[in-house]
PLY file of the C-alpha trace (Angstrom):
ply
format ascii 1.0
element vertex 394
property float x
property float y
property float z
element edge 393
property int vertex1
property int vertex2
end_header
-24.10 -3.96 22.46
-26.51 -5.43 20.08
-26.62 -9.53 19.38
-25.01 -8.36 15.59
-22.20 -6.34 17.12
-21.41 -9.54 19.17
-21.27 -11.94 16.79
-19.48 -9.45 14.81
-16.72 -9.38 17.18
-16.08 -12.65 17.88
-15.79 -13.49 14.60
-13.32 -10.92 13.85
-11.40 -12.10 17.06
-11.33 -15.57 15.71
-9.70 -13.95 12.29
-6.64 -12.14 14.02
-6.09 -15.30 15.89
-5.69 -17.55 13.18
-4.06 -14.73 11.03
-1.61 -13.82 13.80
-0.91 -17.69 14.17
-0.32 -18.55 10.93
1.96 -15.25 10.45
2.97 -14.07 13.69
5.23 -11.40 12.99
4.71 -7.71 11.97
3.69 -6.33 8.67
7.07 -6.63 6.53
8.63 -3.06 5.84
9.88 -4.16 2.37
8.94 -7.16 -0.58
9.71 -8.55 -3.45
6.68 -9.67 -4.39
3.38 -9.13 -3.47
-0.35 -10.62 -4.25
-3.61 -8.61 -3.82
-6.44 -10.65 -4.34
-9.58 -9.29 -5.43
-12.65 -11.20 -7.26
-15.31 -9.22 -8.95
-17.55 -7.01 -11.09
-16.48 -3.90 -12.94
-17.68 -1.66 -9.69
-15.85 -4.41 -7.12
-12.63 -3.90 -9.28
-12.85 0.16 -9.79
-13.66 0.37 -5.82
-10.43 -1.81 -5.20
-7.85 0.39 -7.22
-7.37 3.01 -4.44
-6.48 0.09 -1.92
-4.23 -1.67 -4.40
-2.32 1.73 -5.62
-2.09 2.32 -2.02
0.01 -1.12 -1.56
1.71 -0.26 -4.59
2.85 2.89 -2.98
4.06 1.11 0.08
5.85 -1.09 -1.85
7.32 0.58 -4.92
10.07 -1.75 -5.60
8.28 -4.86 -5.38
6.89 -6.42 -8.18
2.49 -6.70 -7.62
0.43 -9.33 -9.04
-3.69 -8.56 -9.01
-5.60 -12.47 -8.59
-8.68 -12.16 -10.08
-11.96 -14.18 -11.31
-14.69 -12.23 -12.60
-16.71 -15.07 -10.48
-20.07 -15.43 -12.12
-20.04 -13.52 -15.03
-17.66 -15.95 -17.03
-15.15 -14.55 -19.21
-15.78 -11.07 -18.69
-12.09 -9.57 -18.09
-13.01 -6.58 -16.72
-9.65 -5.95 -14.82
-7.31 -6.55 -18.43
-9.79 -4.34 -19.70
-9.46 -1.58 -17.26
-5.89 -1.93 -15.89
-3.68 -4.11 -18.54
-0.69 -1.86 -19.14
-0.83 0.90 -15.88
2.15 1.32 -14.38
1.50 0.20 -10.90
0.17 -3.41 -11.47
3.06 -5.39 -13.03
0.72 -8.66 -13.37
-2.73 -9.40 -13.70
-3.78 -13.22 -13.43
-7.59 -14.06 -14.11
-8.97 -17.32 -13.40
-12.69 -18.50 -14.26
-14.62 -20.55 -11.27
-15.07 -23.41 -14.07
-11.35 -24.00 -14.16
-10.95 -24.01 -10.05
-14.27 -26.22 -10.06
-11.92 -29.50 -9.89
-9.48 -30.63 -7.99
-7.01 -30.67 -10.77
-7.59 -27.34 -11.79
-7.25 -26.24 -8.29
-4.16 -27.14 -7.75
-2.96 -26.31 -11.60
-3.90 -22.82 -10.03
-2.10 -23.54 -6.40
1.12 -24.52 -8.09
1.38 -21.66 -10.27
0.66 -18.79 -7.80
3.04 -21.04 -5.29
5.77 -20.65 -7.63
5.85 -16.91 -8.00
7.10 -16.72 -4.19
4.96 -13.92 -2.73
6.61 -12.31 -0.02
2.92 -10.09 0.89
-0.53 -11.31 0.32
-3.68 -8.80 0.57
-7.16 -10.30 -0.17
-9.52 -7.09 -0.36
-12.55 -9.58 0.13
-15.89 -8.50 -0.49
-18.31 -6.93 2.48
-20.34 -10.20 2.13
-17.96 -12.60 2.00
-18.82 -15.69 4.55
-16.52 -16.49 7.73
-16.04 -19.91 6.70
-14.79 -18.51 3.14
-12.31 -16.31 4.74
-11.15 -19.23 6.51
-10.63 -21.12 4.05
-8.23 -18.52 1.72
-6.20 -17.71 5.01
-5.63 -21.30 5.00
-4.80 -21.48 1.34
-2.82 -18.47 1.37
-0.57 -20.44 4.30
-0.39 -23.65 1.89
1.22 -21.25 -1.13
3.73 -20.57 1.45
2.83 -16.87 1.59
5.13 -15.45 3.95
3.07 -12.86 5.32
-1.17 -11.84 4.51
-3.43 -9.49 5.70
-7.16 -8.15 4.92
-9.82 -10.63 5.97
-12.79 -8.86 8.35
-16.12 -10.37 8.79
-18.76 -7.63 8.07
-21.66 -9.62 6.40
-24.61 -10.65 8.72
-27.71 -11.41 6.60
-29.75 -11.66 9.21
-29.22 -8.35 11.18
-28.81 -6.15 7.36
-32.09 -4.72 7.92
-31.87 -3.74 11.78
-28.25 -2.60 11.54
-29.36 -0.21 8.21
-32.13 1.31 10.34
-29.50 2.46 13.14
-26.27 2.80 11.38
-24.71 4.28 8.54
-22.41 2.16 6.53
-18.87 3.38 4.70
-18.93 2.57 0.79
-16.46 0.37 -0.27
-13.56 2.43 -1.22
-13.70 4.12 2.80
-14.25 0.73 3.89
-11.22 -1.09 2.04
-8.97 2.09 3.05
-10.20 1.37 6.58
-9.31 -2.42 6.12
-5.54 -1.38 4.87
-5.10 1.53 7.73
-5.74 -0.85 10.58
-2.09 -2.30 9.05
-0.66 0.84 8.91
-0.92 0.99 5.00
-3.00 4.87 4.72
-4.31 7.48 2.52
-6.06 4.49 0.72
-9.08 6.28 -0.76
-7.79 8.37 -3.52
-8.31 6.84 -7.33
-5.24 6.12 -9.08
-4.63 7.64 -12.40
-5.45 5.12 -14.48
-8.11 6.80 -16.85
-4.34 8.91 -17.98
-3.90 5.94 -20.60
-7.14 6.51 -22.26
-5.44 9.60 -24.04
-3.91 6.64 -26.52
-7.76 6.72 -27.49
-8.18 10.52 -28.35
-7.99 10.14 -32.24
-11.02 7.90 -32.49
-13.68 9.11 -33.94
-16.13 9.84 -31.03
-13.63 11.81 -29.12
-13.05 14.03 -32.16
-16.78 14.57 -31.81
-17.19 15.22 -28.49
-14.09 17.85 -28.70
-16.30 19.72 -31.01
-19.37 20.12 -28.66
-19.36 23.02 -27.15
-22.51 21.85 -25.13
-23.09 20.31 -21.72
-22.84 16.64 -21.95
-24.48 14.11 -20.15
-23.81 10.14 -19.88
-27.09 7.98 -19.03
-25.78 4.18 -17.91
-29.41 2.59 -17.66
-27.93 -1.10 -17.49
-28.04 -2.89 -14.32
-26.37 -6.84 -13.42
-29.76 -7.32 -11.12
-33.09 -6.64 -11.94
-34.03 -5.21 -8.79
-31.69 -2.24 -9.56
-33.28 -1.00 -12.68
-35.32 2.29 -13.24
-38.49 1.86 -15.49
-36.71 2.31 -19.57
-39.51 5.28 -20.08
-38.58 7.21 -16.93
-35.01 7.00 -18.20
-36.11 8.25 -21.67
-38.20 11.09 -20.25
-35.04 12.21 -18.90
-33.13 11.69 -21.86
-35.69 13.82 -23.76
-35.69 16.29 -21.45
-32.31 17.23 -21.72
-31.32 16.61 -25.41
-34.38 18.88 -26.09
-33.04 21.54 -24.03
-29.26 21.69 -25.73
-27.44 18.88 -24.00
-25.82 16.52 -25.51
-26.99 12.66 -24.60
-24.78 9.68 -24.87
-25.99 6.25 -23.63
-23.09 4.14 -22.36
-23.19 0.45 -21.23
-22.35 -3.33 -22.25
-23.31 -5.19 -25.06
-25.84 -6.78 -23.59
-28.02 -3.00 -22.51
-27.91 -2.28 -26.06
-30.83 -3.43 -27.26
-32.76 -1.70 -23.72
-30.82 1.52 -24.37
-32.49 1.30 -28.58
-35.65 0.96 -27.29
-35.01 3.80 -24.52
-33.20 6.52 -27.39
-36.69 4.91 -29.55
-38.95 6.24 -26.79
-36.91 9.60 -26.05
-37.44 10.34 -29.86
-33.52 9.02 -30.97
-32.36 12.30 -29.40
-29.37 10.44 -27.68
-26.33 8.54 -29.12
-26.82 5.29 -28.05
-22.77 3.95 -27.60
-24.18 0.81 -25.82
-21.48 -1.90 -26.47
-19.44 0.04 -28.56
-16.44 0.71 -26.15
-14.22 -0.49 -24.11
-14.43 0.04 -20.33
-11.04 2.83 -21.07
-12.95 4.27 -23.98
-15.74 4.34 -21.67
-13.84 6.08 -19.10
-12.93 8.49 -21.27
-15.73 9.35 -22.14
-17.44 10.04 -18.48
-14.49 11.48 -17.83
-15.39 14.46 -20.76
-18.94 14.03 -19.57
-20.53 17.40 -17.02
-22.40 14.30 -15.38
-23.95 11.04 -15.59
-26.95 9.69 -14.50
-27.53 5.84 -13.55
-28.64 3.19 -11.45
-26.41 1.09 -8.89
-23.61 -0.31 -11.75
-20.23 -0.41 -12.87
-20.52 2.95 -14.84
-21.02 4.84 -11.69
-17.96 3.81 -10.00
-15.90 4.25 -12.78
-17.63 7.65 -13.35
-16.40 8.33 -9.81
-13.13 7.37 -10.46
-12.27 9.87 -13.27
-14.05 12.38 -11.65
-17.35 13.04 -13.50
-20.09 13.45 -11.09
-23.41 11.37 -10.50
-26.96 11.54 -9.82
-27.32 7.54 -8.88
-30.62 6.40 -8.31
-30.64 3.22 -6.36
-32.76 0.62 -5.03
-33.07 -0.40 -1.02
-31.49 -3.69 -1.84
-27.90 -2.64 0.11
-27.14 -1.52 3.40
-27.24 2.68 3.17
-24.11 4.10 1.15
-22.14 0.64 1.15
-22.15 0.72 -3.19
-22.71 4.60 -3.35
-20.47 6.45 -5.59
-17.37 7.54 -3.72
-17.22 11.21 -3.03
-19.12 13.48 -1.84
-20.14 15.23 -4.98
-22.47 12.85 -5.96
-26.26 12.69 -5.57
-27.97 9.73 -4.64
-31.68 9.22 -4.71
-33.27 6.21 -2.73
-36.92 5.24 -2.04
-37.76 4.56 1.44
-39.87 0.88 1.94
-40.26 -1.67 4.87
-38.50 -3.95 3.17
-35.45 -2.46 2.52
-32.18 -4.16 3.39
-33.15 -7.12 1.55
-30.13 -8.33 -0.01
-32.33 -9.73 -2.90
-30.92 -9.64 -6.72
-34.80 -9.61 -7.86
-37.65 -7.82 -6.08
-40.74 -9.99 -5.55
-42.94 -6.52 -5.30
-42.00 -4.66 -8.93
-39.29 -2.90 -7.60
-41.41 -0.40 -5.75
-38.72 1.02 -3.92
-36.87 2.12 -6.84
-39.97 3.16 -8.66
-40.57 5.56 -6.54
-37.84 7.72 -7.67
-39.72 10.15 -10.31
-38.25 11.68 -13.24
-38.69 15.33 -11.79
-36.67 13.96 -9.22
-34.02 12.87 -11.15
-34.17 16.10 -13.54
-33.79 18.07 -10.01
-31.12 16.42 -9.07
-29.52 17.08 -12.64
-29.75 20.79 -12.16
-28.29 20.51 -8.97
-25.40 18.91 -10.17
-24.69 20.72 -13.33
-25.27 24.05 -11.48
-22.24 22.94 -8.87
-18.84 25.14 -9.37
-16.46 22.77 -11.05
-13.35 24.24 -12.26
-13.27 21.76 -15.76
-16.51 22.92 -16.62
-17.42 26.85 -16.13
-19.68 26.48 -19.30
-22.24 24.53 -16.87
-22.64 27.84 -14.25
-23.97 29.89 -17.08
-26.07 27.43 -18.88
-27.39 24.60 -16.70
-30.07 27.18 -14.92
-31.55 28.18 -18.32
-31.67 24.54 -19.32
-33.14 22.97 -16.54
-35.98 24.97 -14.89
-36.51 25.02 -11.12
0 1
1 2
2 3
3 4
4 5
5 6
6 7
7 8
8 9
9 10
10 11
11 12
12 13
13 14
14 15
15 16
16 17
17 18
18 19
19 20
20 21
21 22
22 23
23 24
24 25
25 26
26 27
27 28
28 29
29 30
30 31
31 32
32 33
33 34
34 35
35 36
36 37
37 38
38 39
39 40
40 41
41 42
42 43
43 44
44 45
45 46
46 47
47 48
48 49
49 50
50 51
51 52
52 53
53 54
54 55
55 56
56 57
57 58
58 59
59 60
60 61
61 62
62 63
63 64
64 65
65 66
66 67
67 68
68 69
69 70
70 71
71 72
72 73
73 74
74 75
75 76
76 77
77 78
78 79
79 80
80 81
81 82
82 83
83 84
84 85
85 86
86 87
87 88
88 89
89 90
90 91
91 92
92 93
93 94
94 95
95 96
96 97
97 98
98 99
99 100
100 101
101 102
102 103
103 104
104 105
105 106
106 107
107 108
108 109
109 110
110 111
111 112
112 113
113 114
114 115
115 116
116 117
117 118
118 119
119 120
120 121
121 122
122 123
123 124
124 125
125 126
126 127
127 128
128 129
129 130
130 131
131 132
132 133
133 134
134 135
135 136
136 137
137 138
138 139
139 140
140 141
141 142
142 143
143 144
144 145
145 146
146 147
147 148
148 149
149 150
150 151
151 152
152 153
153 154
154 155
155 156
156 157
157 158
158 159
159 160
160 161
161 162
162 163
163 164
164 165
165 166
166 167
167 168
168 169
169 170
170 171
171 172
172 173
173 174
174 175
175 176
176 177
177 178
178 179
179 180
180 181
181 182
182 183
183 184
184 185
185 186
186 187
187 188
188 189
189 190
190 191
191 192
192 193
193 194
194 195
195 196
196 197
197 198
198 199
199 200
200 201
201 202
202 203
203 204
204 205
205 206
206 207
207 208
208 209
209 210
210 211
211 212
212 213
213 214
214 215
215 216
216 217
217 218
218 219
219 220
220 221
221 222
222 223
223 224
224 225
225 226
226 227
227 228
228 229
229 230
230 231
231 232
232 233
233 234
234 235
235 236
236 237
237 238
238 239
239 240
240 241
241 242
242 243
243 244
244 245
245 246
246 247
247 248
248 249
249 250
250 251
251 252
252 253
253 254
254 255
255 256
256 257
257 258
258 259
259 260
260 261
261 262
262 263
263 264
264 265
265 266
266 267
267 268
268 269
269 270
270 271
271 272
272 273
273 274
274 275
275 276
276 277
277 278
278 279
279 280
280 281
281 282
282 283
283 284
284 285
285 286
286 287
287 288
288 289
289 290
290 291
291 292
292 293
293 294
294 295
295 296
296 297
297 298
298 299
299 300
300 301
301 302
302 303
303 304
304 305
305 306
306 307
307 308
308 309
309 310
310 311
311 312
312 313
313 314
314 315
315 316
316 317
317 318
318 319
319 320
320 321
321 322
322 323
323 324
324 325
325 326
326 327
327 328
328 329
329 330
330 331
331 332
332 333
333 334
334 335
335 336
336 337
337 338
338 339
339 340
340 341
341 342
342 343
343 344
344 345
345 346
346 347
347 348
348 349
349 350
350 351
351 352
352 353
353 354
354 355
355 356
356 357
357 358
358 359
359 360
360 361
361 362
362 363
363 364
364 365
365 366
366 367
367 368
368 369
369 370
370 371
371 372
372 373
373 374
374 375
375 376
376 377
377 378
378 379
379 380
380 381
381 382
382 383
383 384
384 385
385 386
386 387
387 388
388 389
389 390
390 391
391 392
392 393
């Protein structure tokens, strides 16, 4: 057993301990009211919602509350954005790290999650949360008198993420939560919930009249990235968007406000043969429109996972930056293309050598990958079988 796998263990025996100590008995059967806790980007939050529909369904009468902070990206509500008004979260509370920076506003926060009573607490914590943080919110989830929690597990070992990537493959994070929940006897965990339903409200606005008049193959290209070690060179991207908008497909260009003015300059380069909808919608407008998209092509981000989650398929290409398939799309009709360096594993948000790993993903690459993916037998889109060959060469 490797020094890793060791250290590994004993921290995750030192978790049951103090979790079976400070709530000894067995997972409760029923609740009234339960807390899943969950802190994150738009892809942390969309890889979460199997896990917390999965609670939902083992609890249907209780009322569930989803604890939130979008952490360091201030005052983006991505979760009242994506799942305000679904039918299986009653309650979504969203605090920033500025108000929980004091002591006052800490315990503003204790006292009013303390006095909603919660019978069951979950905390889906990240795969690199620290031991000593999951300590810490064990302990804090005692204090709100929580009267039974689950879901800490140490995974995250900085200094063996290189060694253990070169001998072991990693689950992503929706097989890895579902694991988390089964080992409580909570299952089937890994299955999106049906969420992207309430973006048929949005149907009447003007883009998705448009896109139900195209009677082409339509492909999404999410260039944006939250670190700059995940981001594919702007003119590869609009090589690729050429490409295919010369060829009959129609190109839409999806992200946040702030990839607008990269995805300009990108449609600018590809000779404004896309529709650049850059900050223009919502994350559920956004959903629905991957979810009329044939595919979508990206880097490591937020669109990808949601892409996943209404069932559009991807050709992500990604950087070396994560352990192997921890933040890959879930499902396996995605592609993936990855660069293979020495340094890989590093756990870095910005690459100190040009991200050469990434870079070495080439546009025929990506184009390949395209046809592979359009060509695939999908029963919402039989248009693709007869076209996509013609389209993209071999």
């Amino acid at each position: 057993m490797s020094c890793a796998a060791i250290i590994r263990n004993l921290g995750n025996a030192g978790i049951r301990a103090l979790r079976v100590a400070l709530w000894p008995r067995r997972r409760p059967t029923r609740a009234a009211r339960v807390c899943v806790y969950r802190i994150g980007a738009i892809g942390d939050l969309v890889c979460a919602t199997p896990a917390i529909l999965a609670i939902c369904r083992a609890y249907p009468d209780a009322h569930l509350t989803l604890l939130t902070t979008p952490g360091n990206y201030s005052r983006s509500h991505h979760a009242e954005n994506l799942l305000a008004g679904v039918n299986w979260i009653d309650e979504i509370l969203t605090y920033e790290l500025d108000e929980v920076r004091s002591i006052e506003g800490r315990l503003a926060l204790g006292r009013k999650l303390r006095a909603r009573k919660f019978d069951l607490w979950f905390d889906l914590v990240l795969d690199r949360a620290s031991f000593t943080r999951m300590i810490r919110d064990m302990l804090l989830a005692r204090l709100l008198r929580v009267k039974w929690a689950f879901g800490w597990r140490f995974e995250h070992l900085r200094f063996a993420a290189r060694a253990e990537a070169e001998v072991k493959e990693f689950p992503d994070e929706v097989e890895r939560l579902a694991a988390v929940l089964h080992s409580c006897g909570i299952k089937e965990a890994t299955s999106f919930p049906p969420f992207a339903s309430e973006l048929q409200n949005h149907a009447d606005r003007e883009i998705f009249r448009r896109l139900e008049k195209v009677r082409r193959p339509i492909v999404a290209i999410a260039p944006g990235a939250r670190r700059s070690c995940n981001l594919w060179p702007a003119e590869r991207f609009a090589a690729v968007c050429a490409y295919l908008a010369a060829r009959g497909f129609a190109v839409f260009l999806i992200g946040g406000g702030d990839d607008r003015p990269e995805c300009d300059r990108l449609n600018s380069l590809a000779g404004n043969l896309g529709t650049n909808l850059a900050g223009k919608l919502s994350l559920r407008e956004s959903g629905a429109l991957l979810r009329q998209c044939d595919l979508l092509i990206c880097v490591d981000s937020g669109p990808q996972h949601l892409a996943a989650a209404v069932g559009t398929r991807c050709v992500a290409i990604f950087s070396q930056r994560n352990q192997r398939r921890r933040w890959y799309p879930h499902g396996t009709q995605h592609l993936v293309l990855e660069g293979s360096v020495e340094c890989h594993t590093c756990l870095l948000d910005s690459c100190p050598y040009d991200n050469r790993c990434i870079k070495q993903i080439t546009v025929e690459q990506v184009l390949a990958a395209a046809r592979t993916s359009l060509a695939a037998n999908s029963p919402q889109r039989d248009r693709i079988l007869q076209s996509a060959a013609a389209m993209i060469p071999e």
